[in-house]
TORBALO-792864 format. One line per field, with one value per atom (N, C-alpha, C, O, CB): residue number from 1; residue in three letters; atom name; x, z, y. Coordinates in pm, 1 decimal. Glycine has a CB too. Example, Ala and Ser with C-alpha at 12.3 -4.5 7.8 and 13.67 -1.06 7.14 Angstrom:
<tiros>
num: [1; 1; 1; 1; 1; 2; 2; 2; 2; 2]
residu: [Ala; Ala; Ala; Ala; Ala; Ser; Ser; Ser; Ser; Ser]
atome: [N; CA; C; O; CB; N; CA; C; O; CB]
x: [1319.0; 1230.0; 1320.0; 1423.6; 1130.8; 1285.0; 1367.0; 1290.0; 1340.9; 1408.4]
z: [780.0; 780.0; 780.0; 846.5; 904.6; 708.0; 714.0; 787.0; 803.9; 572.5]
y: [-569.0; -450.0; -330.0; -331.9; -447.3; -225.0; -106.0; 3.0; 113.8; -59.8]
</tiros>
This chain:
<tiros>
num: [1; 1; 1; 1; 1; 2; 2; 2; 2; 2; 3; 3; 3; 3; 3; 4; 4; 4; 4; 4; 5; 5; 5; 5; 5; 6; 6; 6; 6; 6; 7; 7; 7; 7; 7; 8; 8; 8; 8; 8; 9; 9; 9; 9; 9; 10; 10; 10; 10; 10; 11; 11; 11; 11; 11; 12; 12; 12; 12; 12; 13; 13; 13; 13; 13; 14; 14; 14; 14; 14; 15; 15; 15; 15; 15; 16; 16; 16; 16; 16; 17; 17; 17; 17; 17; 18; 18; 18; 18; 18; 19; 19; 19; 19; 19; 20; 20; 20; 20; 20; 21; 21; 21; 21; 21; 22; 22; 22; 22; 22; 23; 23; 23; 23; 23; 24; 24; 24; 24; 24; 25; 25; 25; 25; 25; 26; 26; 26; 26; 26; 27; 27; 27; 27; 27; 28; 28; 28; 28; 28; 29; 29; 29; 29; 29; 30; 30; 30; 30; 30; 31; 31; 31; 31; 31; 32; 32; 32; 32; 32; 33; 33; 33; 33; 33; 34; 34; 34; 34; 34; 35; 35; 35; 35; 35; 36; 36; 36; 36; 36; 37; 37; 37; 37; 37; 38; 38; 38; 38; 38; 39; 39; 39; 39; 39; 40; 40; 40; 40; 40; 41; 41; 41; 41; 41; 42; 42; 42; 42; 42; 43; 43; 43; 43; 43; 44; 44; 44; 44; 44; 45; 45; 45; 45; 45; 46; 46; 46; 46; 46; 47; 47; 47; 47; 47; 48; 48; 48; 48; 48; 49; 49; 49; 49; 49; 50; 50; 50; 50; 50; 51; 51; 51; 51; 51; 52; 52; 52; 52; 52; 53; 53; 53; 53; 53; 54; 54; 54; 54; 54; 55; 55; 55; 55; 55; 56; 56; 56; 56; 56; 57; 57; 57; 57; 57; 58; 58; 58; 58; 58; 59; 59; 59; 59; 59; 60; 60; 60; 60; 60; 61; 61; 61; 61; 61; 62; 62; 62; 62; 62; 63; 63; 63; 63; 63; 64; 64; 64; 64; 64; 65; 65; 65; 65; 65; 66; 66; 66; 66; 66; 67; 67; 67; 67; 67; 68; 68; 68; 68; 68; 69; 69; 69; 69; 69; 70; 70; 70; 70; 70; 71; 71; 71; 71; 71; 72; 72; 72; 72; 72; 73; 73; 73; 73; 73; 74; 74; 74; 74; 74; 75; 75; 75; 75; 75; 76; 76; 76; 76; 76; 77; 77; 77; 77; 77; 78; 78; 78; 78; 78; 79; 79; 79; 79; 79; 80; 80; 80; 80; 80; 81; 81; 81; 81; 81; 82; 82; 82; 82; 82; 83; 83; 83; 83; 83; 84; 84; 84; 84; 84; 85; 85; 85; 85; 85; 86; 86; 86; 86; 86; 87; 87; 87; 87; 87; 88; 88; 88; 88; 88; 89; 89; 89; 89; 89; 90; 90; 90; 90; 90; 91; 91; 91; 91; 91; 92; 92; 92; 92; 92; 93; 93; 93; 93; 93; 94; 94; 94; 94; 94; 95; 95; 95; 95; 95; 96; 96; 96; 96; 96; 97; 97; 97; 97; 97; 98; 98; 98; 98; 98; 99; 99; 99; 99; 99; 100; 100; 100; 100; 100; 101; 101; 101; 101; 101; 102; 102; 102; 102; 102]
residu: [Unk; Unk; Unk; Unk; Unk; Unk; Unk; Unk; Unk; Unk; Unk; Unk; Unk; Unk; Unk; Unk; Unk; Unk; Unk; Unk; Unk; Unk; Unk; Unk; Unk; Unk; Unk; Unk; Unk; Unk; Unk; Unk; Unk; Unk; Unk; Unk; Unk; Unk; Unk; Unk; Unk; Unk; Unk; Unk; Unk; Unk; Unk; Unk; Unk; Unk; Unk; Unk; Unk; Unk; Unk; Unk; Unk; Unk; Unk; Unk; Unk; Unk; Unk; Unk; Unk; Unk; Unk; Unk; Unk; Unk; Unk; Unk; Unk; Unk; Unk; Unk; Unk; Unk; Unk; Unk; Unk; Unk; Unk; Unk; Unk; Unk; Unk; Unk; Unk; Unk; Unk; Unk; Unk; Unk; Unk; Unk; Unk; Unk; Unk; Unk; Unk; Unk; Unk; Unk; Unk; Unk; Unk; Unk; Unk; Unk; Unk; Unk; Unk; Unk; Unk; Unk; Unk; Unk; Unk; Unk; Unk; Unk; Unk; Unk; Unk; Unk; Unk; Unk; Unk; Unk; Unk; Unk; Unk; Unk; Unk; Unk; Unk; Unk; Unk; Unk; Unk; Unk; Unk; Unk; Unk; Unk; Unk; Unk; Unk; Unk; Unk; Unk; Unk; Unk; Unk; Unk; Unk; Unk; Unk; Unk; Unk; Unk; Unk; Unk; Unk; Unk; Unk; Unk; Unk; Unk; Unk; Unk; Unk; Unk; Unk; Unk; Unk; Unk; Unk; Unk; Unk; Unk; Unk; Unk; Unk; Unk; Unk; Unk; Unk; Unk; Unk; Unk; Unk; Unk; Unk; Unk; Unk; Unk; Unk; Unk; Unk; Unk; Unk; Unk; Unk; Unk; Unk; Unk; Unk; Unk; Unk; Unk; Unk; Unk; Unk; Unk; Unk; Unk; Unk; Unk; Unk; Unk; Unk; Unk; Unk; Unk; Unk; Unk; Unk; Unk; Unk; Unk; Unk; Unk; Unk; Unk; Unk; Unk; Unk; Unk; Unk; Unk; Unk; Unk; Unk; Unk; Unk; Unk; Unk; Unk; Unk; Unk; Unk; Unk; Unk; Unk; Unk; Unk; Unk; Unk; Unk; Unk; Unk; Unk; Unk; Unk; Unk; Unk; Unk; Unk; Unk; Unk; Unk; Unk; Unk; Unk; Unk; Unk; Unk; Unk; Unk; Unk; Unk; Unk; Unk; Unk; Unk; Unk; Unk; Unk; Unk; Unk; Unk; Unk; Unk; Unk; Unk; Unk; Unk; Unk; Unk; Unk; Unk; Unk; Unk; Unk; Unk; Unk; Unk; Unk; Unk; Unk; Unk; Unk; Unk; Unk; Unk; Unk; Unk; Unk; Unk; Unk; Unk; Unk; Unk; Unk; Unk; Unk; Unk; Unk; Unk; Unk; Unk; Unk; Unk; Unk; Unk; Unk; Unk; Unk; Unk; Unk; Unk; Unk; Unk; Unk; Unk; Unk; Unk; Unk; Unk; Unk; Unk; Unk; Unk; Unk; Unk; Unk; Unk; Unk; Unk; Unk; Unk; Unk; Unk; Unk; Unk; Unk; Unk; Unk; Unk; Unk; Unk; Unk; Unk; Unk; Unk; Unk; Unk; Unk; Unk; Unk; Unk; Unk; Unk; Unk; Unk; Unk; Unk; Unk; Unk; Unk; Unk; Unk; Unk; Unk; Unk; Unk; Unk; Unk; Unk; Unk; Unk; Unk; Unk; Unk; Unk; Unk; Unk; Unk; Unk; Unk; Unk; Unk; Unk; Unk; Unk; Unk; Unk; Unk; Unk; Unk; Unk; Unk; Unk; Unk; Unk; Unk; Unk; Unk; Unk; Unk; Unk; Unk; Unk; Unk; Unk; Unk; Unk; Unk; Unk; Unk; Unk; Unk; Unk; Unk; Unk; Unk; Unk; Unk; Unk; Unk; Unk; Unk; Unk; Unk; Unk; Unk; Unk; Unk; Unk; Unk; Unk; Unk; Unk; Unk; Unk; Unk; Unk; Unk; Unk; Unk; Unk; Unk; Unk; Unk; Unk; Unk; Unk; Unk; Unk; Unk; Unk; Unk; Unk; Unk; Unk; Unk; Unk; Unk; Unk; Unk; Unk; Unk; Unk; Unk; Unk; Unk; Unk; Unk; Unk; Unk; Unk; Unk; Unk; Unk; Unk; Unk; Unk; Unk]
atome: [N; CA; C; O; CB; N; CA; C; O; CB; N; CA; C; O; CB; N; CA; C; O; CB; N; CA; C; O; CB; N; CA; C; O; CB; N; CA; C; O; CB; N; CA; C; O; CB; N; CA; C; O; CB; N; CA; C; O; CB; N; CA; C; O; CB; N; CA; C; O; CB; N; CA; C; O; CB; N; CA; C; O; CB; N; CA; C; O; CB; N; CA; C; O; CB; N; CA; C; O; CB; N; CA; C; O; CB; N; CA; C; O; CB; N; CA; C; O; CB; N; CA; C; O; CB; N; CA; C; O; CB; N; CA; C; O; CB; N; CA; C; O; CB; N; CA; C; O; CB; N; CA; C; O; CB; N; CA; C; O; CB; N; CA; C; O; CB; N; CA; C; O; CB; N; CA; C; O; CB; N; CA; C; O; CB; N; CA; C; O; CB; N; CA; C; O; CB; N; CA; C; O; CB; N; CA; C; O; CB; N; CA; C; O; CB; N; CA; C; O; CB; N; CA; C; O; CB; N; CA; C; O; CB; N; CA; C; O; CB; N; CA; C; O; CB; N; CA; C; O; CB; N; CA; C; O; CB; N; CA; C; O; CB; N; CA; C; O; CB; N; CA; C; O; CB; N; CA; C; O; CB; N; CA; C; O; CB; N; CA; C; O; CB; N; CA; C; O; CB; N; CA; C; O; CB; N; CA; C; O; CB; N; CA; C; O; CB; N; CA; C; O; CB; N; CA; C; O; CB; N; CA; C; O; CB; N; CA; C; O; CB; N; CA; C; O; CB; N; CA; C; O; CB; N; CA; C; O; CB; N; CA; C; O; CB; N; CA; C; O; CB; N; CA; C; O; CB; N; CA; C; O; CB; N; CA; C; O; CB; N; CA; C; O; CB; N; CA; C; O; CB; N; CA; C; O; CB; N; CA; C; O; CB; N; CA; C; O; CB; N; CA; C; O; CB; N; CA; C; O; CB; N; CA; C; O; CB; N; CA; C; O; CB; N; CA; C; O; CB; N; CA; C; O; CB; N; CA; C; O; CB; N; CA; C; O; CB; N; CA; C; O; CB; N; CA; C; O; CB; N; CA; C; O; CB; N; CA; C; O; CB; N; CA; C; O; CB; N; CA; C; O; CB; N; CA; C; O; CB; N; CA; C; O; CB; N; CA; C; O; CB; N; CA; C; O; CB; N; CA; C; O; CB; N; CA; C; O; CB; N; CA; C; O; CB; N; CA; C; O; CB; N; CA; C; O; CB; N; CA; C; O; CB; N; CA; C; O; CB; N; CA; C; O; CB; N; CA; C; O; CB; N; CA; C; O; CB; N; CA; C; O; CB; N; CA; C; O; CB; N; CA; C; O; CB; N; CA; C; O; CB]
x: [8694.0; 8777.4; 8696.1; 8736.2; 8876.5; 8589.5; 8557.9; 8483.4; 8466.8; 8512.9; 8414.0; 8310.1; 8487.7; 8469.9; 8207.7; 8577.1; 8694.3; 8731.5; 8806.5; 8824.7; 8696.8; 8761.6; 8613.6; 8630.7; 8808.2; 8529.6; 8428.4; 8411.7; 8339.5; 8336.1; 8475.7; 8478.1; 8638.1; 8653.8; 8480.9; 8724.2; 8832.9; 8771.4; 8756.0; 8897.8; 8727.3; 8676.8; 8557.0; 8532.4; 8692.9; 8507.9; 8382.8; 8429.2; 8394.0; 8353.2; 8529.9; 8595.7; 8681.4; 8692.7; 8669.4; 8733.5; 8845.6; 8726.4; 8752.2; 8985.4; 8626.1; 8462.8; 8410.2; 8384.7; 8378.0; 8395.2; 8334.2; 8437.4; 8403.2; 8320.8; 8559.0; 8653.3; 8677.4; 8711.9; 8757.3; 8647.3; 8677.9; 8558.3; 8572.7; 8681.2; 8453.8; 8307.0; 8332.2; 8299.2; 8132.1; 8405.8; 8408.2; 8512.8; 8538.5; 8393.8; 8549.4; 8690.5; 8638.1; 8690.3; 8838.2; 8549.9; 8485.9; 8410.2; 8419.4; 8404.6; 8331.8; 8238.3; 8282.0; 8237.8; 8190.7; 8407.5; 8462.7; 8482.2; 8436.2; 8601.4; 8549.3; 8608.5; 8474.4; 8486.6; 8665.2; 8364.2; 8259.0; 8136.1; 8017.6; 8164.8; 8219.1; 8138.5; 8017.9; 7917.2; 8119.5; 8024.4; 7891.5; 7873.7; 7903.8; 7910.2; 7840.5; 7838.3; 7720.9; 7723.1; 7816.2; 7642.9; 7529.8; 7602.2; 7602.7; 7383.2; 7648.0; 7733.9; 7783.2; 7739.8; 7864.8; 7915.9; 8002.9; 7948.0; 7994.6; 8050.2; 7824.2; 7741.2; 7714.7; 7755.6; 7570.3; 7627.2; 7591.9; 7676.0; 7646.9; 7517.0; 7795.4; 7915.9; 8028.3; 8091.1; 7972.1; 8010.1; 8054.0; 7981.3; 8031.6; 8086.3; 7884.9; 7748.5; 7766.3; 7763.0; 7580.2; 7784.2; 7783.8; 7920.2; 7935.9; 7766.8; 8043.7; 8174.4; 8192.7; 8289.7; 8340.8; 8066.6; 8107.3; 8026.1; 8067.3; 7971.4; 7931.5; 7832.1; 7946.2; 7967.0; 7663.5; 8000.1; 8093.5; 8170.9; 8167.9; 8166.4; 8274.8; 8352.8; 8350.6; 8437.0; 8396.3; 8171.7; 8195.1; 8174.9; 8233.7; 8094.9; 8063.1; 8077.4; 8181.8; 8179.1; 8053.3; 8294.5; 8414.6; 8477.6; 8569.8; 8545.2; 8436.2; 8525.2; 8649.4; 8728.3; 8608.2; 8629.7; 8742.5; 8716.6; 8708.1; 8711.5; 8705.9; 8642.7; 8727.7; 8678.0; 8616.0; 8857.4; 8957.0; 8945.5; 9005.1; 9049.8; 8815.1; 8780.4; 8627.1; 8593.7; 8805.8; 8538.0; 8430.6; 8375.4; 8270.8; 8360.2; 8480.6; 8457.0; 8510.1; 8442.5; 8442.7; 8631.2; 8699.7; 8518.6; 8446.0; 8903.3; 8476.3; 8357.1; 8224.6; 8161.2; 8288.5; 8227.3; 8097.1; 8121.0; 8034.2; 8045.9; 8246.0; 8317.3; 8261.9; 8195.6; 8519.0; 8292.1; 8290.5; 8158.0; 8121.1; 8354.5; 8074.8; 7923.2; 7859.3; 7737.4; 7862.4; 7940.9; 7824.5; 7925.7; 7905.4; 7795.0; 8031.8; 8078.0; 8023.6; 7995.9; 8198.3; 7982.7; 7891.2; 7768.3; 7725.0; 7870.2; 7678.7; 7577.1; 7562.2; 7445.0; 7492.5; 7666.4; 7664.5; 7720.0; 7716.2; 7752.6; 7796.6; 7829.2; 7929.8; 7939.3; 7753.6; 8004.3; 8169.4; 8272.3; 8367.6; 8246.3; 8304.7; 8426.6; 8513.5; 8572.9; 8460.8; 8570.0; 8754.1; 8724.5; 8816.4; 8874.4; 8613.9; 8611.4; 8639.4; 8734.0; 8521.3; 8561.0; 8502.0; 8646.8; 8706.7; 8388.3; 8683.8; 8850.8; 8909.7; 8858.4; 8932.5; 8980.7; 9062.9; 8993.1; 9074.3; 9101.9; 8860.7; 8848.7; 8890.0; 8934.8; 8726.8; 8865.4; 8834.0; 9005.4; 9026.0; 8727.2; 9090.0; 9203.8; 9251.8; 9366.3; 9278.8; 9213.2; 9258.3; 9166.3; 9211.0; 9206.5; 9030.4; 8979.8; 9046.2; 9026.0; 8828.3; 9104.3; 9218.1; 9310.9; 9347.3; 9271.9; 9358.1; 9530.4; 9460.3; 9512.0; 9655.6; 9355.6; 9288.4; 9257.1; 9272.7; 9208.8; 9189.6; 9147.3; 9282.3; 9260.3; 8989.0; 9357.4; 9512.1; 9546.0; 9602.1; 9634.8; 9524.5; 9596.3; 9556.6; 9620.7; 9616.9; 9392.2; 9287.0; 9308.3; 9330.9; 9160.0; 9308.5; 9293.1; 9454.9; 9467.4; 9232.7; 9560.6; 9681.7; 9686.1; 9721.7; 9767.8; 9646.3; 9617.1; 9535.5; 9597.9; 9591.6; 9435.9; 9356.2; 9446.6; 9500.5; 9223.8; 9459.0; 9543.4; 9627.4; 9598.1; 9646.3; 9730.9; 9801.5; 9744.5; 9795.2; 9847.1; 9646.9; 9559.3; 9553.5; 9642.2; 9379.9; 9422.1; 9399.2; 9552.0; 9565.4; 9347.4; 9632.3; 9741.6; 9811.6; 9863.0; 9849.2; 9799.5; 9847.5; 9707.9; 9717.0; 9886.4; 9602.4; 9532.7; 9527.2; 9536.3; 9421.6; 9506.7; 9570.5; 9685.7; 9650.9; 9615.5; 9786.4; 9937.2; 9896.0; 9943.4; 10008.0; 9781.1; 9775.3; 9639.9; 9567.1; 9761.9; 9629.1; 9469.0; 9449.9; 9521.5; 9405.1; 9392.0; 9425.1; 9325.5; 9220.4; 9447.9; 9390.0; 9280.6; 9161.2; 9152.1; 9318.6; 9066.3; 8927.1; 8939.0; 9030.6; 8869.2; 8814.0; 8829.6; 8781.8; 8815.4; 8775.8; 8714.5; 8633.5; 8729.6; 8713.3; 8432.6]
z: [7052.4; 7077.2; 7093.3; 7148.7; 6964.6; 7043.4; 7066.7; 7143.4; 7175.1; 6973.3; 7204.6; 7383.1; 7464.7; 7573.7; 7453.0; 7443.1; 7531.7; 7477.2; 7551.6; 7515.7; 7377.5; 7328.1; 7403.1; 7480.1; 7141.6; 7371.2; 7434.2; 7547.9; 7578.1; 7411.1; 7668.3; 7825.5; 7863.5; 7974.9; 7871.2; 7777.1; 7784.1; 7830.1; 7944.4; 7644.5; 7684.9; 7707.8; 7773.1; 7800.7; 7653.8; 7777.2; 7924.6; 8075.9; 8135.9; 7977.3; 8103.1; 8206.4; 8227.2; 8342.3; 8189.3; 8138.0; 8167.2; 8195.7; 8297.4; 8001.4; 8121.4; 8175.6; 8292.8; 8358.7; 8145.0; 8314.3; 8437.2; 8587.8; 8689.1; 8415.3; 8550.3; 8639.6; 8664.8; 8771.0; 8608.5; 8517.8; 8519.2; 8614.5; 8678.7; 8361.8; 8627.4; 8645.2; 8837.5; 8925.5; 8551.9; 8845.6; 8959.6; 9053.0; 9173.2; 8976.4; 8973.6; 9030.1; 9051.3; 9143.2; 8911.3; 8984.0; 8957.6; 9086.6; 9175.5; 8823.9; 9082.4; 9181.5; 9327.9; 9415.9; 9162.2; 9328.2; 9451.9; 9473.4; 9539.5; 9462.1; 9403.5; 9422.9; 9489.3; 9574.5; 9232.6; 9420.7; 9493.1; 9605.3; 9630.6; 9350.8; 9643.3; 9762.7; 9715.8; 9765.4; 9930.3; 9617.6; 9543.4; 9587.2; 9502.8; 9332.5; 9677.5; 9686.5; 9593.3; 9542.6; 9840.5; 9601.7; 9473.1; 9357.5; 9304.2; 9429.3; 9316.7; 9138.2; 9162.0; 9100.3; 9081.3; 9282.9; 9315.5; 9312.7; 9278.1; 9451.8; 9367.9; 9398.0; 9236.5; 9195.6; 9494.4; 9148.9; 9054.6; 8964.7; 8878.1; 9014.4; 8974.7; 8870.7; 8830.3; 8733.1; 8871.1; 9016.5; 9063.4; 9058.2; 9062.0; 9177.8; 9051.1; 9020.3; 8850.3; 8801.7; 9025.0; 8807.9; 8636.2; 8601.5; 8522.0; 8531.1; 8692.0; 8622.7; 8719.5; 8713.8; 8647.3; 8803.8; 8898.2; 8751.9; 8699.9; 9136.0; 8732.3; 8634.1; 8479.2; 8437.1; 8597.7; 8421.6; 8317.3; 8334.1; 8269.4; 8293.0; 8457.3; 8464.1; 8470.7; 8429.3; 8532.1; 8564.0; 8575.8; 8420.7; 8376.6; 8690.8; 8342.5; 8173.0; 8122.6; 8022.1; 8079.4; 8179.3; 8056.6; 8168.8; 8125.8; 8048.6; 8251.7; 8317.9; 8474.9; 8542.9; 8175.1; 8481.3; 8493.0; 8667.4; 8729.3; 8376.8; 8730.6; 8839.6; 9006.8; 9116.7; 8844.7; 8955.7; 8998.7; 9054.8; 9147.1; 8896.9; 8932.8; 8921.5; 8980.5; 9029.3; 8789.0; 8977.7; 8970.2; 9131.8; 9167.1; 8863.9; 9235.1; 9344.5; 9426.2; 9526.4; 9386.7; 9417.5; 9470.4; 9415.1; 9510.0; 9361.5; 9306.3; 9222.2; 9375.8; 9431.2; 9016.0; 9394.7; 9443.7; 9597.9; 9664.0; 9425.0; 9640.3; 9780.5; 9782.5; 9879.8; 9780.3; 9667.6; 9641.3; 9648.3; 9707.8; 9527.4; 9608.3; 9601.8; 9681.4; 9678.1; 9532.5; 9799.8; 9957.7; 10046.5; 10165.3; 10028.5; 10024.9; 10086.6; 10045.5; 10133.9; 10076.6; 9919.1; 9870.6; 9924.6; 9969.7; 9753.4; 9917.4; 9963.3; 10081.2; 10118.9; 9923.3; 10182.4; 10351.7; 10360.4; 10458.4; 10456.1; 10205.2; 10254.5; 10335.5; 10393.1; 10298.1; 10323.1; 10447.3; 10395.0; 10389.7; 10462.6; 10348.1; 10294.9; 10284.7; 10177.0; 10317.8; 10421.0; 10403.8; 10355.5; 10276.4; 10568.3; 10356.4; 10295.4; 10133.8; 10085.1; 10336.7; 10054.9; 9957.5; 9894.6; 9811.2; 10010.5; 9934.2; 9907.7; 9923.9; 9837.2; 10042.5; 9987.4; 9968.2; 9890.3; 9823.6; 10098.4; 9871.6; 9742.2; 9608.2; 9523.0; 9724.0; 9593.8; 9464.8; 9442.0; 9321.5; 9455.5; 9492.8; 9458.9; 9473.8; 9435.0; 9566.5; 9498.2; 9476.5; 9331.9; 9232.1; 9636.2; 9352.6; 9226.4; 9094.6; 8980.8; 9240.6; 9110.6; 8999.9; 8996.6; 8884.4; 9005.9; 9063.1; 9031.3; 8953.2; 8848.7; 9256.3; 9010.9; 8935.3; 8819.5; 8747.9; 8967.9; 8780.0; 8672.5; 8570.3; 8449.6; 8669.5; 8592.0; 8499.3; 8483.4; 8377.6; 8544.1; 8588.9; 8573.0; 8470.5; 8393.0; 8693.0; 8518.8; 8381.1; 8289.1; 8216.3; 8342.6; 8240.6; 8121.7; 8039.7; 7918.2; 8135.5; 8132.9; 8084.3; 8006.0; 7888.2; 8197.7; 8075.9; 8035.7; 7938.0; 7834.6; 8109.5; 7918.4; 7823.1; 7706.0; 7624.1; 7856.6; 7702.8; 7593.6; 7546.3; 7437.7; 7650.3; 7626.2; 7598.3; 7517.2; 7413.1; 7699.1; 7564.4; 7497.3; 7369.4; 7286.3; 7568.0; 7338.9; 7215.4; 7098.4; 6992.4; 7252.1; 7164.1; 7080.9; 7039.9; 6931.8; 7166.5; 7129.7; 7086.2; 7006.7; 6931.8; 7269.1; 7035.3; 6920.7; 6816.0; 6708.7; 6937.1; 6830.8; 6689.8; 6592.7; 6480.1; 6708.7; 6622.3; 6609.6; 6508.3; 6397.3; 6790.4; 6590.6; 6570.6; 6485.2; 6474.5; 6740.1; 6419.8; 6324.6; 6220.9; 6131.6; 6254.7; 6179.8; 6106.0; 6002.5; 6032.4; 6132.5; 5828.6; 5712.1; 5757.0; 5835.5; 5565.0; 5697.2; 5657.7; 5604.4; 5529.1; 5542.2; 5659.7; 5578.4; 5386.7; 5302.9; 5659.3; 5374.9; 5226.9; 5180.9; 5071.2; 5233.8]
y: [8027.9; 8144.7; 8273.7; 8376.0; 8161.0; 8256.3; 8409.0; 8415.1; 8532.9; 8488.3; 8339.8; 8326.0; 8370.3; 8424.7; 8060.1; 8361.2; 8385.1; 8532.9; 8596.0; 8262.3; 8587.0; 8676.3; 8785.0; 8879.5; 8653.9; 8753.7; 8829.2; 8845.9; 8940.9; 8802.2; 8754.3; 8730.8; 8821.1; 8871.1; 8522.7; 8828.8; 8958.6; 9072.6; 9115.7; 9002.4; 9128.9; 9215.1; 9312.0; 9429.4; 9208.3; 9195.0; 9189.3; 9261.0; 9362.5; 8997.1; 9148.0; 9120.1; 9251.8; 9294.0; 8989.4; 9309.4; 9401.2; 9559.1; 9623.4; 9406.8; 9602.2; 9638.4; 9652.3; 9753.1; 9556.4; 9534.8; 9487.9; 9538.1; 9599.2; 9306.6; 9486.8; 9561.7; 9704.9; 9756.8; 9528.2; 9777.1; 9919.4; 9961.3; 10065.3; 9995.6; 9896.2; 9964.7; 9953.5; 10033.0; 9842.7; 9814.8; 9820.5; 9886.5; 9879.7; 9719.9; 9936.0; 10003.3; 10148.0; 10211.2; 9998.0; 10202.6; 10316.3; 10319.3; 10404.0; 10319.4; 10210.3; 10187.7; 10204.8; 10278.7; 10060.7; 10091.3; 10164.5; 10340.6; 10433.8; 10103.8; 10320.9; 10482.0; 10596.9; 10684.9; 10549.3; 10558.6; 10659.8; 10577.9; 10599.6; 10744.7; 10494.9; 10381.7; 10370.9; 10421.4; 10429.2; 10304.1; 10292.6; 10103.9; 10019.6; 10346.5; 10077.9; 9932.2; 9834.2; 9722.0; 9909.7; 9921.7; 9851.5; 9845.9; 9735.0; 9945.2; 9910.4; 9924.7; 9818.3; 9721.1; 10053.6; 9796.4; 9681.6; 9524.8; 9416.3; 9710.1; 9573.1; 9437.6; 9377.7; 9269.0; 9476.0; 9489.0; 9432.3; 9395.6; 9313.0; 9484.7; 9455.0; 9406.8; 9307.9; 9265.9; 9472.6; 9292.3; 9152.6; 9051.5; 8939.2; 9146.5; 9065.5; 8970.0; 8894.7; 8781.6; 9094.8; 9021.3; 8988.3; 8924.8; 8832.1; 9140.4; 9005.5; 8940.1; 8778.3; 8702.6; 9071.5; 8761.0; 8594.3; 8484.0; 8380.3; 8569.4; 8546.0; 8472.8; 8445.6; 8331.8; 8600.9; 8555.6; 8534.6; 8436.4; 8331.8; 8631.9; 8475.0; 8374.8; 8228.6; 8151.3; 8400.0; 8184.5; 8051.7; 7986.8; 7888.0; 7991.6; 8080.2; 8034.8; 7996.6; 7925.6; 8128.6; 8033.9; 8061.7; 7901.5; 7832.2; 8287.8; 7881.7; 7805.8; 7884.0; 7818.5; 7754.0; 7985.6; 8094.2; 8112.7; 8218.7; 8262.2; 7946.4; 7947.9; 8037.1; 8061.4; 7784.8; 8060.4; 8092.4; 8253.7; 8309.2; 8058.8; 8318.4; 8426.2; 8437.0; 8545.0; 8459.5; 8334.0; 8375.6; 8373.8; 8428.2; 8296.6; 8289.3; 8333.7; 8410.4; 8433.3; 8272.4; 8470.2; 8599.6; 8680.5; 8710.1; 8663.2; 8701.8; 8789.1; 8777.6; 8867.3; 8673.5; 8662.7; 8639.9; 8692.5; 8749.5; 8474.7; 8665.0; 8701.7; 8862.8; 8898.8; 8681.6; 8962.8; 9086.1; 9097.3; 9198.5; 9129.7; 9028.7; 9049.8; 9033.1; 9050.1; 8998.2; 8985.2; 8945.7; 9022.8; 8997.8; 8728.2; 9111.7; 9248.7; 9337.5; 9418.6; 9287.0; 9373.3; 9470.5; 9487.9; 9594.0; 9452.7; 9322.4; 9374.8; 9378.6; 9378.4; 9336.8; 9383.3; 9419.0; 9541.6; 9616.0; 9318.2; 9571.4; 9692.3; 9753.1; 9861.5; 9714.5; 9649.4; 9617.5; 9684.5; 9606.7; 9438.2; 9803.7; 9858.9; 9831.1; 9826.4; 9925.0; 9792.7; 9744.7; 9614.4; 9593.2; 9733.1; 9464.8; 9393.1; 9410.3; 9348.4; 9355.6; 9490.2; 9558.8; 9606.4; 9538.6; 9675.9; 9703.3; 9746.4; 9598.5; 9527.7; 9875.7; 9541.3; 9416.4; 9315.9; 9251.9; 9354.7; 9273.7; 9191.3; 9229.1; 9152.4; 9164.5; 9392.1; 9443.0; 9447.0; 9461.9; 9602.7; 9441.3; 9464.0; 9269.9; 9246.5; 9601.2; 9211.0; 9054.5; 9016.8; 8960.3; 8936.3; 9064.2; 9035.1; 9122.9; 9080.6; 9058.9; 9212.8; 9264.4; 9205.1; 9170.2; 9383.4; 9182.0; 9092.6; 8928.9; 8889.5; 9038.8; 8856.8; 8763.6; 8753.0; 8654.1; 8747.9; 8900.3; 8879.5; 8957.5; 8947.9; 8935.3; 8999.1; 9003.4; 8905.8; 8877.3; 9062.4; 8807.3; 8718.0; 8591.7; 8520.7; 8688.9; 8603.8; 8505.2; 8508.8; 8412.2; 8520.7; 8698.4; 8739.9; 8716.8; 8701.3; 8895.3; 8719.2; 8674.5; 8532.9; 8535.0; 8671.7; 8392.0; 8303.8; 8315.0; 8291.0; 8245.1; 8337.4; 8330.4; 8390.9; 8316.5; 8398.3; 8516.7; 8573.0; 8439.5; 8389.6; 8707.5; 8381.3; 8292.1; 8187.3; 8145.5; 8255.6; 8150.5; 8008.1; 8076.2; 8056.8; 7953.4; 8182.1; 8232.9; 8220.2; 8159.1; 8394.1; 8293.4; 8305.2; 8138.9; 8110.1; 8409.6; 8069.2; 7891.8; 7818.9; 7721.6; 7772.8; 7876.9; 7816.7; 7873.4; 7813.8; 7790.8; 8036.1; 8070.7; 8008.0; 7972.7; 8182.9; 7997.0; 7917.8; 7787.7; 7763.6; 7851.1; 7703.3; 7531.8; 7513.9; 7415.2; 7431.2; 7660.7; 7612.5; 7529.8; 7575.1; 7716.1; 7430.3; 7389.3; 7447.8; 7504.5; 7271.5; 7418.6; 7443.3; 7381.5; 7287.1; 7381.0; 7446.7; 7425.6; 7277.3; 7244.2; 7539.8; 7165.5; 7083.7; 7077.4; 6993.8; 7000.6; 7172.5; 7186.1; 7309.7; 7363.0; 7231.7]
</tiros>
């Protein structure tokens, strides 16, 4: 749980940075952030996420704007949507813990 609890909050980061990034056509920022949130995700399993990430990272580094704008806004709705699930899981394994065996 907490490699998932740490990839939340990573993830929700990583998005702010790139959202930022857009905003001042900073395509290197974009590049490197998408870089970091494609690498997180495939850790976590979160493969759903980690290539919309990588899509963003080879518009970045060409530098394609309107590409760049329409990933970064699919890779947001993605990663709400990860981070939704995940929340969900956490909270059902929370639910099903069992005692300590000792």
């Amino acid at each position: 749980p907490e490699v998932l609890q740490t990839f939340q909050e990573q993830a929700q980061q990583n998005l702010q940075s790139i959202r930022q990034a857009c905003a001042a056509t900073n395509h290197s920022g974009v590049f490197e952030t998408a870089h970091t949130l494609k690498g997180a995700a495939g850790s976590v399993g979160a493969f759903q996420l980690a290539h919309p990430a990588e899509q963003l990272e080879d518009a970045a580094e060409r530098a394609d704007a309107a590409a760049v704008d329409r990933l970064s806004a699919e890779l947001t709705y993605l990663t709400d949507a990860t981070l939704a699930a995940i929340a969900s899981i956490l909270e059902q394994a929370q639910d099903k813990r069992w005692p300590a065996p000792f």
